[in-house]
N, C-alpha and C positions, 0 to 999 in steps of 0.2 A: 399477711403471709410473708415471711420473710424470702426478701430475694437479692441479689448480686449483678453487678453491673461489670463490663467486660472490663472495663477500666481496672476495677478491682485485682480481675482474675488476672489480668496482665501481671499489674503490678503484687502481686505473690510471690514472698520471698520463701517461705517456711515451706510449704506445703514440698517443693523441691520438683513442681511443673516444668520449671524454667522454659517460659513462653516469650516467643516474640513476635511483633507487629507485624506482617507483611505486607498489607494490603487494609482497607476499609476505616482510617482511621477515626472518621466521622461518625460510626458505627458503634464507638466504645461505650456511649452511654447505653446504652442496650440493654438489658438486665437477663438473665437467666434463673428461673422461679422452681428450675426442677432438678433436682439428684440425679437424676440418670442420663445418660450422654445413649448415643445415635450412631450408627455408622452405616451410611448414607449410599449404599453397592446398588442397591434394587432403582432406587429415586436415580441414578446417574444412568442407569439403561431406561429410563422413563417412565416408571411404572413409583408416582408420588403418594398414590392415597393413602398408605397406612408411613406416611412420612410424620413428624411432630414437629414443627418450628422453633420451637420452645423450648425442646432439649439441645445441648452442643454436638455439633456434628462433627465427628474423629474422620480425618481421610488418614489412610495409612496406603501401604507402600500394595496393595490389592487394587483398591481405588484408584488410585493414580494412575498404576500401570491400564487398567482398563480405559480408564479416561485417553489416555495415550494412543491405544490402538486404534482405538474408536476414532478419533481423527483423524488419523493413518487412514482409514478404512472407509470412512462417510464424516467426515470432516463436517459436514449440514446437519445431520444426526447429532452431533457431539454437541454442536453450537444451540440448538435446542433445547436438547436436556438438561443443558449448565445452565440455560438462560432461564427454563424451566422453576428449577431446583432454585437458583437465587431468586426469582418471582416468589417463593412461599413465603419470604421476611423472618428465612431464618436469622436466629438469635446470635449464630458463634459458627465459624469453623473453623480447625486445627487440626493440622497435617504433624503427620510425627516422623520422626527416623529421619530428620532436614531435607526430607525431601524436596524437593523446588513445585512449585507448584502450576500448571499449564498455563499459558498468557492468557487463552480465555476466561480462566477462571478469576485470575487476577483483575480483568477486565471488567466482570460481572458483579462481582464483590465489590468494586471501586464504585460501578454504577448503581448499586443499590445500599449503599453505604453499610456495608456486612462484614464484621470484624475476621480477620482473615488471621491466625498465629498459627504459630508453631515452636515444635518442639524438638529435641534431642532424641527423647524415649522410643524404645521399641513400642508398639498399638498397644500391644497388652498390660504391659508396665504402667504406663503411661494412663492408660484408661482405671486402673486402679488406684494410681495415685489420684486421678482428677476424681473419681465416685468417693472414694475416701474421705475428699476434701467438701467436695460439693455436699455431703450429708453433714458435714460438720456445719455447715455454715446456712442448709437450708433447711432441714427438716425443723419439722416444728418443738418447739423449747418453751419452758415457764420454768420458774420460780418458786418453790414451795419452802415451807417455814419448818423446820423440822432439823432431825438429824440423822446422816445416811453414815453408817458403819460396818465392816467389814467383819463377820462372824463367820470365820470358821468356812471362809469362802462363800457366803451367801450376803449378799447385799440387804440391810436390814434398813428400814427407813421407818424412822421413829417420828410419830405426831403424836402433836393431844396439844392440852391447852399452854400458855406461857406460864411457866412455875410447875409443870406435875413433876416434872424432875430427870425429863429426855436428856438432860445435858448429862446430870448425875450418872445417870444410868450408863451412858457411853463411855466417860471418864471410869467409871467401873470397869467396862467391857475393854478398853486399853489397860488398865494395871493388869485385867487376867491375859491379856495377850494377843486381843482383837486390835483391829485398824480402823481408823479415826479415818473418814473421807473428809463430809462436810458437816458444819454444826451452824445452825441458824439458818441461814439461805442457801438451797439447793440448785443449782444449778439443773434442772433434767432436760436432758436432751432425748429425742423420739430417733432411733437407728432403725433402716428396716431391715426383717418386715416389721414386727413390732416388738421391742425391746429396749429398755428405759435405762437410762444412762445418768449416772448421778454424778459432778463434782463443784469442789467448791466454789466463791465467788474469788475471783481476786483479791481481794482485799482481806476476807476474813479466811482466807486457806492457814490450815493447820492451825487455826485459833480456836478457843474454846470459850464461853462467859459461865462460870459458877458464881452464884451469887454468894456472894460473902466474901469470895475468893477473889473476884475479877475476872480479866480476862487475862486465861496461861496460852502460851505456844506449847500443844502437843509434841511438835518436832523437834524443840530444843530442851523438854522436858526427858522423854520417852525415847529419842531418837527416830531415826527415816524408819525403822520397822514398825511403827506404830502407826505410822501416814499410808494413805492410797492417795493418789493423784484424783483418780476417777473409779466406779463401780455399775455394776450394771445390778439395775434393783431388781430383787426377786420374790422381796416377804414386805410389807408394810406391817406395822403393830403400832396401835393406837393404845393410847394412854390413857384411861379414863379413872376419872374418885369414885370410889365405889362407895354405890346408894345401897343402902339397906333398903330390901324388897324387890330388886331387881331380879332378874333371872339372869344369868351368866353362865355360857356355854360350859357343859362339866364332862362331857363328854367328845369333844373336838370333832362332832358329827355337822357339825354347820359348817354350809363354805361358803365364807364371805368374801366380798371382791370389793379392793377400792381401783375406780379409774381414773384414769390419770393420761391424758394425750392419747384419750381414744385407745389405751392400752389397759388391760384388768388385771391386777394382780391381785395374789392371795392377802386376806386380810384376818389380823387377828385381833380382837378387842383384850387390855390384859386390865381387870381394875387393880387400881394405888390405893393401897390404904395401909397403916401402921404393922409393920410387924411382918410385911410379903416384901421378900427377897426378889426385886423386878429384874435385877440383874441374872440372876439364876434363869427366871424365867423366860427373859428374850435370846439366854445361851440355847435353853433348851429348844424353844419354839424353831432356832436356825436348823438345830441338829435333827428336830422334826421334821423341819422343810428337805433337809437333805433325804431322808428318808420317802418323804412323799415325792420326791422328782425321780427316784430309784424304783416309784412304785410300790413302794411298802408304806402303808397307811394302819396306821396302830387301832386307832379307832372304829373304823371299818373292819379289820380283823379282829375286833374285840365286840364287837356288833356278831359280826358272823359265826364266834365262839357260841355268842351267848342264847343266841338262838337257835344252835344246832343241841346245846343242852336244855333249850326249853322244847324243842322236837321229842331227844330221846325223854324224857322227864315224860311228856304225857302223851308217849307212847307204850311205856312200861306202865304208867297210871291205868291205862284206856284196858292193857294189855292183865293187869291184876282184876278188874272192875269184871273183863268179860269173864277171867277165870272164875272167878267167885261166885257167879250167875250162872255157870255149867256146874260148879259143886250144889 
């Protein structure tokens, strides 16, 4: 499972947290294994059980102030519930808006070695920058062989064997005016709640391999209109050589699912073989998929036609039959 160590999150220059050390320096190795952050109001008036340690805890300018009074007011009380609250071996805490943070707290954090920063950002701001970052860096992620392309606004993630001709096929779907993500290794990343996220690796971004040809730069071919950075996948279509004597779906009444990171998305099988326009095809299947996320399903409409004229058919049948039997 992948996870994050405070040390990390400190030193974060991109993500634009800009955090710093206060308190718990010993604490940095510490790792944090979860996307979602905490803010810790109920745990500071004493009441811990549905607390998480595990997640980072945001004190903001509510927090604090409360913490404040509470000493003002029962000072033994206060001292308690911080001491409380640092006993649970939480992971992180990070006060925002430069607040300054209570000497108790500082004191507690130092003695349980609990990474203590802070930040610039208003709570809210701030909490979406860090959720933002934190899925980027923890949700779970693989690798997949293939190639993810942008049709028509629908994320198309092309598989099948090495050689059916996915690369080809992409390289078609940019001359007609589709966007090239990744080709070869996928990067997919898991967003929640679930929603797959395709781009490409480093090294191979905006490269293509055709065989015979090499390998081209889509982006210095084709120009930045023909590139996505990243896509969020929504149609998978697998490539297969088509065996005579198979059965292959003729009706689009089948709903296939491939999964992928504990997420199922629609699956379409298209056979390759001489003379089938695959490009045409995986235009169409996108412009399909648009349709079926709009709720309009051709197939199933074409189902429903066809049976409401095999109804009237042998009800006029039924309806001659008795006539003919009263004459």
């Amino acid at each position: 499972m992948p996870r994050l160590s405070i040390s990390e999150l400190l030193s974060e220059t991109e993500a634009g947290l800009d955090l710093e050390l206060l308190a718990g320096e010993r604490g940095l190795s510490r790792f944090v294994q979860v996307p979602r952050i905490q803010k810790p109001g109920l745990a500071l008036a004493g009441y811990t059980k549905n607390l998480h340690p595990d997640r980072i805890q945001v004190l903001g300018a509510t927090e604090l102030s409360y913490l404040s009074e509470l000493y003002q007011k029962a000072p033994i009380k206060a001292e308690e519930h911080v001491s409380r609250l640092c006993a649970l071996d939480i992971c992180c805490f990070i006060i925002t808006k430069n607040l300054d943070p209570p000497e108790n707290l500082l004191r507690e954090v130092e003695s349980h070695n609990i990474p203590l920063l802070r930040s610039h950002h208003q709570s809210s701001t701030f909490i979406s920058l860090l959720t933002q970052y934190l899925e980027e860096r923890l949700l779970a992620q693989t690798n997949v062989h293939g190639v993810l392309v942008d049709v028509l606004g629908v994320g198309v993630l092309l598989l099948g064997k090495s050689g059916i001709g996915k690369s080809e096929c992409a390289l078609d779907l940019v001359i007609r005016g589709h966007r090239l993500v990744a080709d070869d290794v996928i990067k997919v990343r898991l967003k929640l709640p679930a929603v797959l996220f395709g781009e490409g690796s480093d090294l191979l971004h905006y490269h293509m391999e055709i065989r015979g040809l090499g390998i081209i730069n889509i982006k210095h071919l084709f120009g930045v209109a023909a590139i996505r950075e990243r896509k969020k996948i929504d149609l998978v279509i697998e490539l297969v050589e088509w065996q005579d004597g198979n059965e292959y779906d003729r009706l689009g009444l089948e709903e296939n699912s491939y999964e992928l990171l504990g997420v199922k998305l629609p699956l379409q099988t298209i056979p390759v073989r001489q003379g089938r326009n695959i490009t045409t095809i995986v235009e169409v299947a996108a412009r399909n998929q648009l349709l079926k996320e709009m709720g309009y399903h051709s197939a199933v409409e074409f189902e429903e036609r066809l049976e409401q004229r095999m109804a009237e058919t042998a009800r006029i049948h039924a309806q001659s039959i008795i006539g003919d039997n009263l004459e």
